[in-house]
C-alpha positions in Angstrom: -42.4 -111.2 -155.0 -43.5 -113.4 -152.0 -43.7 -110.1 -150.2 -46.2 -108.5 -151.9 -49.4 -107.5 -150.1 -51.1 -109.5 -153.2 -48.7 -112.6 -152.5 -47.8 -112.6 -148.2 -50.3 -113.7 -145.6 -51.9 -110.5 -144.0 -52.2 -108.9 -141.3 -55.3 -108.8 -140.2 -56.8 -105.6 -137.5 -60.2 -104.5 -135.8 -63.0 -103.0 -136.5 -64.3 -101.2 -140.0 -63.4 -98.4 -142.4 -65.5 -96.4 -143.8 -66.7 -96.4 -147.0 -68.1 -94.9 -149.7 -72.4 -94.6 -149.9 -74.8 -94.3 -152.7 -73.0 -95.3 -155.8 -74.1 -98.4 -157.5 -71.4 -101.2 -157.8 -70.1 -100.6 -162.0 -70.1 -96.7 -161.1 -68.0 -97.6 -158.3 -65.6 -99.7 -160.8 -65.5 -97.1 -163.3 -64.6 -94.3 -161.0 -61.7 -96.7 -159.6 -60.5 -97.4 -162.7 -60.3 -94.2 -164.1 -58.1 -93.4 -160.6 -55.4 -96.0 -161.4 -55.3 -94.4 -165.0 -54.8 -90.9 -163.8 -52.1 -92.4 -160.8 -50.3 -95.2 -162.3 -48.2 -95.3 -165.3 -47.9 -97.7 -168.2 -46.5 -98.0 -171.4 -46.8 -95.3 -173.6 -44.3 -93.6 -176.5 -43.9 -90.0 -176.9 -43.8 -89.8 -180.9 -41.7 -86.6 -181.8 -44.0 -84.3 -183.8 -46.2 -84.4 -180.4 -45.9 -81.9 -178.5 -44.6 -81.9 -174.9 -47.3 -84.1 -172.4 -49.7 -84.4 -175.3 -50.3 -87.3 -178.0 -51.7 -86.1 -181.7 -55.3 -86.2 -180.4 -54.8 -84.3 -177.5 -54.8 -87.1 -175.1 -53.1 -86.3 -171.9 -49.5 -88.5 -171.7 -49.0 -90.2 -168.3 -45.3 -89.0 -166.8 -44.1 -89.6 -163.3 -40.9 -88.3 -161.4 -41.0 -91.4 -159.2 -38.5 -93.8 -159.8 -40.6 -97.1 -158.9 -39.5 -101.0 -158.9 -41.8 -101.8 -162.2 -42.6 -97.9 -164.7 -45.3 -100.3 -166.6 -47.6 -100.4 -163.2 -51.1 -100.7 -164.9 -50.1 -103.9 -167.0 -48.9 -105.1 -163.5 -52.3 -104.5 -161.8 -53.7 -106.3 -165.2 -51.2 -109.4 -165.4 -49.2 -109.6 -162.1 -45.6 -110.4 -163.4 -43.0 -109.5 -161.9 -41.3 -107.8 -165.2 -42.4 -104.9 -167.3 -41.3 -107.0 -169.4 -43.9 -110.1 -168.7 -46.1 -108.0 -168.0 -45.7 -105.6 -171.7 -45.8 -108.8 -173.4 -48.9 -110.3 -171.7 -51.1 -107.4 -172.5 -49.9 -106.7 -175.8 -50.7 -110.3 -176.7 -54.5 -109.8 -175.9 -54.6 -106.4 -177.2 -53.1 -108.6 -180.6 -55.6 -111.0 -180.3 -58.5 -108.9 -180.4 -57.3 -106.7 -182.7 -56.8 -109.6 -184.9 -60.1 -111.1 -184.6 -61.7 -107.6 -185.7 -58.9 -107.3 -188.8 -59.6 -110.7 -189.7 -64.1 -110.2 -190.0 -62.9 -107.2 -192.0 -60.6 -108.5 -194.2 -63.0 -111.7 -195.1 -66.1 -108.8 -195.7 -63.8 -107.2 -198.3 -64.2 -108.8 -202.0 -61.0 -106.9 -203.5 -58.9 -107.3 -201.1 -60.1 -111.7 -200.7 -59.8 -111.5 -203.9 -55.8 -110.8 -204.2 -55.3 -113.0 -201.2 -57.1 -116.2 -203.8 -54.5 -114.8 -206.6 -51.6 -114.9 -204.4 -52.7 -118.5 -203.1 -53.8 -120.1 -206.9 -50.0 -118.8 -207.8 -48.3 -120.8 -205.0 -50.4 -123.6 -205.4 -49.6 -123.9 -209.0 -45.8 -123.4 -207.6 -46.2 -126.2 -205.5 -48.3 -128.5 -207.6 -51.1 -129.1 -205.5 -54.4 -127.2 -206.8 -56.3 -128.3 -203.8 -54.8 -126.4 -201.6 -55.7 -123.4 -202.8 -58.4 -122.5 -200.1 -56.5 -123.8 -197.5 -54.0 -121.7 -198.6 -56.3 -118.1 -198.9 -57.0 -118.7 -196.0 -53.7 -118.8 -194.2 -52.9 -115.6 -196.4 -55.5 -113.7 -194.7 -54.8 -114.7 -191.3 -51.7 -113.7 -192.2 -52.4 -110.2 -194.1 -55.2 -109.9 -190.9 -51.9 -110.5 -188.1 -49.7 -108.2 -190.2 -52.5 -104.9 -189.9 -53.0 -106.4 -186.1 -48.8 -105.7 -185.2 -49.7 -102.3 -187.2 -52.3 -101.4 -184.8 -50.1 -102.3 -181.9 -47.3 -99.7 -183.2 -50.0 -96.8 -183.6 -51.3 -97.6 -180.0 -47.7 -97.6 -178.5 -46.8 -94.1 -180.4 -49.6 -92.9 -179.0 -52.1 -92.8 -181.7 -55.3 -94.0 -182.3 -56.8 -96.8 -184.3 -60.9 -97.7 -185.3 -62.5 -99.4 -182.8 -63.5 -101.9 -185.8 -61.7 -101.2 -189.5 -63.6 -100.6 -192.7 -61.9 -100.7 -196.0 -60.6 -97.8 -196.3 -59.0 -97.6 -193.2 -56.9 -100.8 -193.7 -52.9 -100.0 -193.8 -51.0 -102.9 -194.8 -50.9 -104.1 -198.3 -50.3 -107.6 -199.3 -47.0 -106.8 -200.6 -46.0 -104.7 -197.7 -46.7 -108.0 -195.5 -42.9 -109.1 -195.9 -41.1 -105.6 -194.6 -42.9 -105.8 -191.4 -40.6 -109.0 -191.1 -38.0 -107.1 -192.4 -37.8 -103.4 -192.2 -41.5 -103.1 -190.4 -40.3 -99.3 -189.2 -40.9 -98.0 -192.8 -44.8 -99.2 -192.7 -46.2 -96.7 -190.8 -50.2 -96.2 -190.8 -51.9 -92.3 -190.6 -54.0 -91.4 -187.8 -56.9 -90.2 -188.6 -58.0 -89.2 -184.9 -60.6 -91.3 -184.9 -61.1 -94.7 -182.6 -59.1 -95.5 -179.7 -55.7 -95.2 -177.6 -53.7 -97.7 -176.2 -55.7 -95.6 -172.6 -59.0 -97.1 -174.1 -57.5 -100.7 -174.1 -56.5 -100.5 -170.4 -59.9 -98.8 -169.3 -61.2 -102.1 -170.8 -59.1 -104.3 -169.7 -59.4 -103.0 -165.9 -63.2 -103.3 -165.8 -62.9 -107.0 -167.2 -60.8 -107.5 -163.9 -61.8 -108.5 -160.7 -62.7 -105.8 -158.1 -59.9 -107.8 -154.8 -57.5 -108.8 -157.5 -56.9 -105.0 -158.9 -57.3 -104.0 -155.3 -54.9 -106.0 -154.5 -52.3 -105.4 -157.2 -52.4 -101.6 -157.1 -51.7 -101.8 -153.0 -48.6 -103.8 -154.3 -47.8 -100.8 -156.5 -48.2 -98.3 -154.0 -45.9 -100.3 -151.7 -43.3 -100.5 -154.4 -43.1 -96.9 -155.0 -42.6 -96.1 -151.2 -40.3 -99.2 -150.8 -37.8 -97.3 -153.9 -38.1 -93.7 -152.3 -36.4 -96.3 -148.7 -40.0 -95.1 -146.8 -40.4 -98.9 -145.3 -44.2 -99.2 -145.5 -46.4 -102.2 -145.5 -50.4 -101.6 -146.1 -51.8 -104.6 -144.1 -49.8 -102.9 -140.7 -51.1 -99.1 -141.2 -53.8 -97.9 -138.4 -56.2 -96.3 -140.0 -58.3 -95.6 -136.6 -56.8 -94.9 -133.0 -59.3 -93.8 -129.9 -56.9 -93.2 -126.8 -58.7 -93.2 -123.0 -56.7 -90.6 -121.4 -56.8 -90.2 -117.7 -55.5 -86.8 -115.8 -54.8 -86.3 -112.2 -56.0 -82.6 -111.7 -55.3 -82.2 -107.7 -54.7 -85.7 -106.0 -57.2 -87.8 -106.0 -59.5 -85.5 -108.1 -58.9 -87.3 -111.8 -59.9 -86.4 -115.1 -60.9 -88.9 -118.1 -61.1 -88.5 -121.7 -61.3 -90.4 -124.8 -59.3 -88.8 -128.0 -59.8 -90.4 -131.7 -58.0 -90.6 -134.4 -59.1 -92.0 -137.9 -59.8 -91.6 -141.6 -62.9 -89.9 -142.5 
């Protein structure tokens, strides 16, 4: 990992490269971004009913040929682990918590669905004894019930489906009493996609623009170094020559010379 153009002291060269003109600095971002989603792969299920390169929606599945060190490359350039692993598991856990925080305003705006959660917590209050814990204990319930759609959301998104940006009643999926199989036998609750919202694509294009311009730079040159160093092409970005002028000098007939500068470089 200490290797890593993101982690070793560079290299450091002369002169400038050129770059891009006339684009403000978020259209810049977003046209970056949306490179690294087209380029870079990251975690994504094929479900079986879709059909070959394509989710349910019609959104376009990310597959490489490349056998690189890490396959999960955009939730590197996002968390800098160095596991798919770590990485899988560090994304996932905001994508929970945001999820969760949108469940949980819709849960507490919907009276039915409040009011089986107060039921379920008067019943185990009265099972406990203690009647004063009964709001304490609704409460708890929802977060629950509210965590339980969340890890829901997270299994649509991984198959490749969509979910509402933010849920309305009649889009909600788990049922109180379904709560306990998705500690259990969580594979039989499965939610419907309706087509509607956003991908697990939608998440990352968020998450990328929340980053910081150097460190995603810097992540995706460790990426593309990765991919080279696995296909044994020995390549380090910070030691490439991206510009070359050469003074060449000819003897035409003895002492009659000739002198003339050749470039090279990225335009």
């Amino acid at each position: 990992m200490s290797g890593q153009a993101s982690k070793r002291t560079l290299k450091k060269g002369y002169g400038t490269f050129p770059t891009r003109k006339g684009l403000d600095q978020t259209a810049e971002k977003l046209l970056y971004n949306e490179y690294l989603l087209k380029t870079f792969g990251y975690a994504f299920r094929q479900d079986s009913e879709q059909s070959e390169g394509m989710d349910e929606s019609g959104e376009k599945e990310w597959q490489s040929d490349r056998s690189d060190a890490l396959a999960y490359e955009l939730e590197y350039i996002l968390q800098g682990k160095g596991s798919d692993k770590e990485n899988l598991e560090s994304v996932l856990f905001r994508l929970f918590l945001l999820r969760m925080s949108g469940n949980y305003g819709c849960l507490a705006k919907d009276m039915g669905r409040v009011a089986e959660a107060e039921a379920l917590a008067v019943t185990i209050s009265a099972l406990l004894l203690m009647p004063e814990a009964v709001e304490a204990l609704k409460q708890m319930i929802l977060v629950a019930w509210a965590g339980g759609e969340s890890v829901m959301d997270l299994r649509c998104l991984l198959d490749g489906r969509k979910v509402p940006l933010v849920k309305s009643a009649d889009k909600w999926v788990v049922s109180l009493s379904q709560l306990p199989l998705l500690l259990t036998d969580g594979g039989s609750v499965r939610g419907n996609d309706s087509g509607e919202g956003v991908g697990y694509s939608d998440y990352i294009r968020m998450f990328l623009f929340l980053k910081s311009v150097p460190e995603i730079t810097m992540r995706t040159l460790d990426c593309v170094e990765e991919a080279l160093h696995s296909k044994h092409i020995l390549f380090q970005a910070d030691q490439c020559v991206t510009k070359l002028e050469i003074q060449n000098k000819i003897t035409v007939y003895k002492n009659l010379n000739y002198q003339y500068p050749v470039y090279f470089g990225y335009e």
